[in-house]
N, C-alpha and C positions, 0 to 999 in steps of 0.2 A: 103659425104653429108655435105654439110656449116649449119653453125651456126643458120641462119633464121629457114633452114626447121626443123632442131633440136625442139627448140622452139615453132615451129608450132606445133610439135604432142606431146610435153611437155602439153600445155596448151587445145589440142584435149581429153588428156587421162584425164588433172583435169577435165574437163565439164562433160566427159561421167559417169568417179566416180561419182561427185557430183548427175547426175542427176539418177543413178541406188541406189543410199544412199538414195534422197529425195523420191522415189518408194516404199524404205521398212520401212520408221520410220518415214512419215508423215511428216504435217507442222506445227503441234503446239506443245508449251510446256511452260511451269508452269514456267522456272529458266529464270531467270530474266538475268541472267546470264552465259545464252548457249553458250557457246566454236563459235566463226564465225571462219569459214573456208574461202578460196577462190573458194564461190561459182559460181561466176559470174562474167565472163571476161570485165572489162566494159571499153568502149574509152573514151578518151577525150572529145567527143563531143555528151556523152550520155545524156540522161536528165534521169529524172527519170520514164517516161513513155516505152522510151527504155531500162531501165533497167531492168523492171519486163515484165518475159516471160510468155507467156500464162497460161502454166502448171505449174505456181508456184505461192504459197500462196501469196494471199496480204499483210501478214503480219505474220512472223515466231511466232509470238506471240499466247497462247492459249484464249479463250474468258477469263476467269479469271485472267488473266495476263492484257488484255487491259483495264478489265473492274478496272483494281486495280490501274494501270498508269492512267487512264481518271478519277478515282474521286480523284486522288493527283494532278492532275493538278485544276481540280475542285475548289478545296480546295486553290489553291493557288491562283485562281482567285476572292477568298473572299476579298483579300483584299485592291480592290481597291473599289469597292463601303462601303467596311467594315469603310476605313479611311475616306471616306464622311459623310458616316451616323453617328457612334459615335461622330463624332463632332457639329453634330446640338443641344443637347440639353445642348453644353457647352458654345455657343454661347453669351450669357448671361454674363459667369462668366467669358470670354475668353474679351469681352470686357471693362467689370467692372476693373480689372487688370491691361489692358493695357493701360486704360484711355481713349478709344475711344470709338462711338459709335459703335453701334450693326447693323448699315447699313453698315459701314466698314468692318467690322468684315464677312457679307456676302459679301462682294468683295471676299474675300479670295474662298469662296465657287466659285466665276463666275469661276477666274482663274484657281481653280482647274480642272476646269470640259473640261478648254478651252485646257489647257496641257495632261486634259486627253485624246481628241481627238487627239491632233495634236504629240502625241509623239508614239503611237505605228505607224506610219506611218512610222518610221526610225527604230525600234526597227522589225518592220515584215517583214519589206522586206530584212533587215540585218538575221533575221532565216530563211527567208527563202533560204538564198543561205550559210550559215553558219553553220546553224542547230538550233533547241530549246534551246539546253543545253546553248551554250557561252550567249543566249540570257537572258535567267535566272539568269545567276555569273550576268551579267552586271545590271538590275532589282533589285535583289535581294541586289549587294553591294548600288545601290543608293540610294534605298529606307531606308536601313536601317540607313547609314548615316544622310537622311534627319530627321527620326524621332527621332535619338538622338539630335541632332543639335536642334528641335522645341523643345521636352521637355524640351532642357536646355535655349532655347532664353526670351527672356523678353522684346524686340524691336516687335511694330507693323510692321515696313520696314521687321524685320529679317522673318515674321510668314510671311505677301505676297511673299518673297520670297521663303524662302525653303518649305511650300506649293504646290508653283507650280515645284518644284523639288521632294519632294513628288511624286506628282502626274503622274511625266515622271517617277517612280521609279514603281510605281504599274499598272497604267493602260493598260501597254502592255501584263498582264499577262492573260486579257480576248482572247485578241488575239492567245497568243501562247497554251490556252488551244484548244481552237476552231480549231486549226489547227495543233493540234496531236490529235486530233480524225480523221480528215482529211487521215494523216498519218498512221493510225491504223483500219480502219475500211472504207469495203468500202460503199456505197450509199445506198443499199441495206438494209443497217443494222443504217445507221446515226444518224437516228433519234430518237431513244432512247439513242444514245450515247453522243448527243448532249443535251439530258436532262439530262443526268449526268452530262457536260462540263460545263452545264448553272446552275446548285443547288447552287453552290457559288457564283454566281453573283447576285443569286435571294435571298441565304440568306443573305447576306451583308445587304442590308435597312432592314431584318425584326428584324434579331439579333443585329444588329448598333448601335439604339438608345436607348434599353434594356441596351445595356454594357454601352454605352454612360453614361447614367442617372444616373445607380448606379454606376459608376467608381466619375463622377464628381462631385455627391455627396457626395462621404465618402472619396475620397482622391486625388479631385481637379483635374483641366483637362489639367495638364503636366502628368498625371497618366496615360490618354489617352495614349500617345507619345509613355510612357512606354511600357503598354502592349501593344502596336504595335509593338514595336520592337522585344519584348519577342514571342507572337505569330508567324511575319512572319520569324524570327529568325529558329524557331524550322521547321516551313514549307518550308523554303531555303534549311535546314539543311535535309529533309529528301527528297528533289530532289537533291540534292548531293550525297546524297548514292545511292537511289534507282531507281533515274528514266535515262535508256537509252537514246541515243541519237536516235531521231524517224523520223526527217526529212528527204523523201524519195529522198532529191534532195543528200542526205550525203551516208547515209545507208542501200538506196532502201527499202527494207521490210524489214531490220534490218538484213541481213544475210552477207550484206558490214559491217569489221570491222570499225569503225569511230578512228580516230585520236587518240592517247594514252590521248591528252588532252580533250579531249571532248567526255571522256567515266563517268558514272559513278561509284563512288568506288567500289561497287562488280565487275561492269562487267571490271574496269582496275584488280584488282586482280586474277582475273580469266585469263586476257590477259598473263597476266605476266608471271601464272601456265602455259601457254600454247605456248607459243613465240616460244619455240624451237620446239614444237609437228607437223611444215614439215608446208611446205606451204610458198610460198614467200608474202611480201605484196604487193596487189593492187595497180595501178595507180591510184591516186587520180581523181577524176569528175574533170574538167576543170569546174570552176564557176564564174558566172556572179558578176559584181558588184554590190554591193547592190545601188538601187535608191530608195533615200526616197521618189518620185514624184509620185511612181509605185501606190499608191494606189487615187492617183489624176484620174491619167488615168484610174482607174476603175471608178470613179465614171462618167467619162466622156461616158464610154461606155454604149449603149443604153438602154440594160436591166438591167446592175447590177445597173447603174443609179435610172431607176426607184424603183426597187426592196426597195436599198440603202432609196431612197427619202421617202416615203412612211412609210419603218419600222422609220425612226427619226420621222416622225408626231408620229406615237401607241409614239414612244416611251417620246414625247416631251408630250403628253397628262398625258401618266402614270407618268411621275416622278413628273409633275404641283401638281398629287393628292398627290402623294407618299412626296414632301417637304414640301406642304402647311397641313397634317393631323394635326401634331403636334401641329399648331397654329389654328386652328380649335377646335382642344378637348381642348386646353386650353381654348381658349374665350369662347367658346359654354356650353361645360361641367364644366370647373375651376380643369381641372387632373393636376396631380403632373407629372416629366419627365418621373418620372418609369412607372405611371400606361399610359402614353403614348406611352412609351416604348412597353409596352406590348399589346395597340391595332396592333401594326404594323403586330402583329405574323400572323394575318390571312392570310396576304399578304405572307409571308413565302412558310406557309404548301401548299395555295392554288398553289403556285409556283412548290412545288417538286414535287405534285403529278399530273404534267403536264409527269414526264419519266414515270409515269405507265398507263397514258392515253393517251394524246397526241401523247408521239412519240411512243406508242406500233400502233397508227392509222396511223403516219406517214411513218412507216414503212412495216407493212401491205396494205396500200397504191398504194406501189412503185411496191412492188411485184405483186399484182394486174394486174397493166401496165403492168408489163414484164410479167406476163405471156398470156395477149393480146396481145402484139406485137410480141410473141411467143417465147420467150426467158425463158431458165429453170434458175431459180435461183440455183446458187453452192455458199454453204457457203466459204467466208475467200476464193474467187477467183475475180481477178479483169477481167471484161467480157465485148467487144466491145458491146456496146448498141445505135449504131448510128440512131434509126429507134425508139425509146425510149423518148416518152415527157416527161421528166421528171419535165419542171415544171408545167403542169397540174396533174404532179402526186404529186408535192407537194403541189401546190396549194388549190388542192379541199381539202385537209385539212384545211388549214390557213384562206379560206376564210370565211366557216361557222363562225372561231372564232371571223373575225373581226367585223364580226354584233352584235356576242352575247357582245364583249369585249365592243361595243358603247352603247349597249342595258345597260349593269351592269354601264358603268360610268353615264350614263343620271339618271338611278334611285339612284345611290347614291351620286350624287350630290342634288338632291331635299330633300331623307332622312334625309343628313348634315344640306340642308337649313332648313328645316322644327324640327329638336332637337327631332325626332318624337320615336325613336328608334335606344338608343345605338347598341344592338344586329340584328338590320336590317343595321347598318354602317357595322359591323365586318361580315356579312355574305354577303353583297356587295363587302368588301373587297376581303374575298377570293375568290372569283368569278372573280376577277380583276385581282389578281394574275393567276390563272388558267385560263382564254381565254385569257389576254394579252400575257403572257408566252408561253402558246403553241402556238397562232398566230405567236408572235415574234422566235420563235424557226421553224420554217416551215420557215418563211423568209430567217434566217440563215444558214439552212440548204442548202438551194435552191442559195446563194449567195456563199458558198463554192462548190458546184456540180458544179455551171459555173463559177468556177476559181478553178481549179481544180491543176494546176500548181504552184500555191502563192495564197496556203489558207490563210495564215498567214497577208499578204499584204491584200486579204479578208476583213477578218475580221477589222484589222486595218481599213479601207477604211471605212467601217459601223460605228466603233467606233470613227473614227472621225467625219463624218457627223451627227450620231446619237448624241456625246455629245456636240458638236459646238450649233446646234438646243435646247437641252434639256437646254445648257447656257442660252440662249435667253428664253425659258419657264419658266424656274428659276425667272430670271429675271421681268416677267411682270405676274407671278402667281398671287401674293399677290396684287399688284394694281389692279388686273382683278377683284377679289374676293369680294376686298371692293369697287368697283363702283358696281358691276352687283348682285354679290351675287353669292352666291357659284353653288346654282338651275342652274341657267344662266351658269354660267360655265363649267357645264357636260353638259349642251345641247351644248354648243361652243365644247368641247371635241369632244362630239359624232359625233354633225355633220362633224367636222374637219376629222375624220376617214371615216365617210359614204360616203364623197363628193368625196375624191377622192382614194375613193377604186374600181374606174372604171380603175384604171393605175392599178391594180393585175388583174383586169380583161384582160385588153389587154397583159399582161405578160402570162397569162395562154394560153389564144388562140392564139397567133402570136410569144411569144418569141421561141420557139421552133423553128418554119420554119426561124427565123434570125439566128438562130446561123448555121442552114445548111445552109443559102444560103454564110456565111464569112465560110464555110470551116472546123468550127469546130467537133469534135469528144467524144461525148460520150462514157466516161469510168465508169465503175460500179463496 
């Protein structure tokens, strides 16, 4: 007998173990750091679709394990609208310093918001064929860099610039959350996991200009820098320990060993305990190279297009209210930054408690569908669902929100004009927060379902378009404001969402039959 056939029933008898092991001890588990074996023979020219087999878990991970990894990435995606928002109420004392004006001074805000789109574009398509983790060292060394660099600068040139390096250091980190849930959970279940994904995105402007106000009042706004570096320091610090390497194009459902570098410190200590305990190592995936373009070409594509086009209007409306409030309670009411600080909170709470409503409908939803289209839902199982609209199942969520979401900004825009009632501003707000949120959160959801291969690219693709647009809203907010008036301005909002909320409409009834007539395939 030669060498080949040898080998041939070498790697017959690992398969058959592995799959009579996965029979008696299940697919999930609590350690973070579970022993990977050679469970799965995988070629060169597998993807990650070919690499998870029917009968095995989507993800070796137990719901407590993912739900604990998805609010630390969470968490680390506070900190790019965290580093926008604390900076608006220093605005003031940032150009009083530096000796320029305070229209300058909001340049730095355009740029940031321009890098923040345009740089998870290289940053996601590079995880996505690399993985999260090396995505993160690279994130995480930039950013921190940058903000010791601004705390210590004293140059207008130097703040334009390492701003918008800033801003390539944090804003990828929306992306690479949004797409290890991806990774972690599959369709079925997304949608509250993607309220978890999105808590830090939505805390960052409530929490932002609270720390903001009282940091730059009691110890000046290089203190800012500071505690940015100190905060995202310690939250690098605990994705280095504790968060796994989850991208399925690396380590399929996590049960492929990932690279000794591009493991986390428990799970390399455990490798180490374990190197010699039999088992040869895996042929690596044959991987593409990363293309920063990749999330162009989504936006080109006909549905994620509109999808895409669409959530940047919600989201260009919402940020207009969300930078102009501050300058509002000041000239309207005459608040101090703190007590400004603290109307934001509405918008917060109204935001988290979209994971215990929104995505518990979103996900109830889905289930729905499948089990009209006759399909049994199995938890933590990824299940051919080619006959499955899914986005009429995400849809008829998102769409109710987008009316209620134009209904709250119309009326509190008149509230604002009108000085009628501070406490009818603050219960507008959370209203705004909560159907904007969950509307935009069913969008997102619905944009990683049909890109299902390069969530991360995704994601990126949204977050570029969304914050390119949201620059421009920036931009001609406050002019709009004092020509029209603010009244005027949530009718221009609303309408702007009403008008062309007929483009979800046609995504709901016809994107489904386009993506089977190109061939594609729903996975759940």
């Amino acid at each position: 007998m030669d060498n080949t056939t040898i080998e041939k029933d070498e790697k017959s008898d690992q398969v058959q173990a592995c799959q009579d092991q996965d029979s008696t001890k299940g697919p999930q588990t609590d350690d973070l750091t579970r022993p990977v074996t050679n469970e799965i023979l995988q070629s060169e020219k597998s993807t990650s679709r070919d690499i998870q087999r029917a009968d095995e878990p989507y993800s070796i991970y137990s719901q407590k394990t993912k739900t604990f990894l998805i609010i630390s990435v969470s968490f680390m995606g506070i900190i790019s609208p965290l580093s926008s928002a604390v900076y608006l109420p220093a605005v003031p004392q940032i150009a009083h310093d530096l000796n320029v004006s305070p229209s300058l001074i909001n340049l730095t805000i355009t740029t940031y918001m321009i890098f923040q789109g345009i740089a998870p574009s290289f940053i996601g398509t590079f995880s996505d064929t690399y993985g999260r983790r090396p995505a993160y060292v690279i994130c995480g060394i930039i950013y921190l860099a940058a903000n010791i660099a601004l705390a210590l600068n004293s140059t207008y040139a130097g703040l334009l610039v390492l701003r918008c390096i800033q801003s390539c250091g944090s804003s990828a980190t929306i992306a690479l959350g949004s797409a290890t849930v991806a990774d972690l959970v599959t369709r079925a279940e997304r949608g509250k996991f993607i309220g978890y994904a999105g808590m830090g995105v939505t805390l960052g402007p409530a929490i932002g200009p609270v720390a903001g106000g009282l940091i730059t009042e009691n110890l000046g706004w290089r203190a800012l820098f500071w505690f940015l570096t100190i905060l995202s320091g310690v939250l690098f610090l605990l994705i280095f320990v504790f968060l796994p390497e989850t991208c399925r194009s690396v380590v399929g459902n996590g049960s492929i060993p990932a690279p000794w570098w591009n493991m986390s410190l428990l799970a390399y200590i455990q490798h180490r305990r374990n190197r010699f305990g039999g088992g040869s190592e895996k042929p690596a995936a044959k991987k593409k190279r990363p293309n920063p373009f990749a999330a162009l070409k989504i936006l080109l594509h006909r549905e994620s297009g509109i999808v895409l086009g669409f959530g940047s209007l919600m989201y260009a409306g919402y940020f207009s209210i969300l930078t102009t409030l501050s300058n509002e309670l000041s000239v309207r009411f005459g608040f101090s930054p703190v007590i400004i600080g603290l109307c934001y909170l509405p918008i917060g709470v109204g935001s988290i408690t979209t994971r215990w409503t929104v995505g518990y409908l979103i996900d109830r939803n889905f289930k729905r569908h499948a089990a009209k289209a006759g399909y049994e839902f199995t938890a933590n199982r990824q299940q051919d669902m080619s006959k499955l609209n899914v986005e009429r199942a995400r849809l008829e969520v998102s769409l109710p929100l987008i009316y209620l979401s134009s209904g709250i900004a119309l009326a509190y825009g008149w509230i604002m004009e009108s000085k009628s009632s501070l406490a009818g501003i603050e219960v507008a707000l959370f209203f705004i927060g909560m159907f904007f949120t969950g509307a935009l959160n069913g969008l997102n959801v619905l944009v990683v379902d049909i890109n299902t291969d390069t969530p991360a690219t995704a994601v990126a693709a949204n977050n570029l378009f969304r914050c390119l647009i949201g620059a421009g809203a920036v931009a001609i907010a406050t002019p709009m404001i004092n020509r029209i008036g603010m009244g005027w301005m949530g009718v221009f909002i609303a309408g702007l969402w009403v008008v062309f909320s007929p483009c979800i409409w046609l995504i709901m009834l016809y994107g489904h039959s386009w993506r089977l007539k190109k061939g594609d395939k729903e996975i759940c």
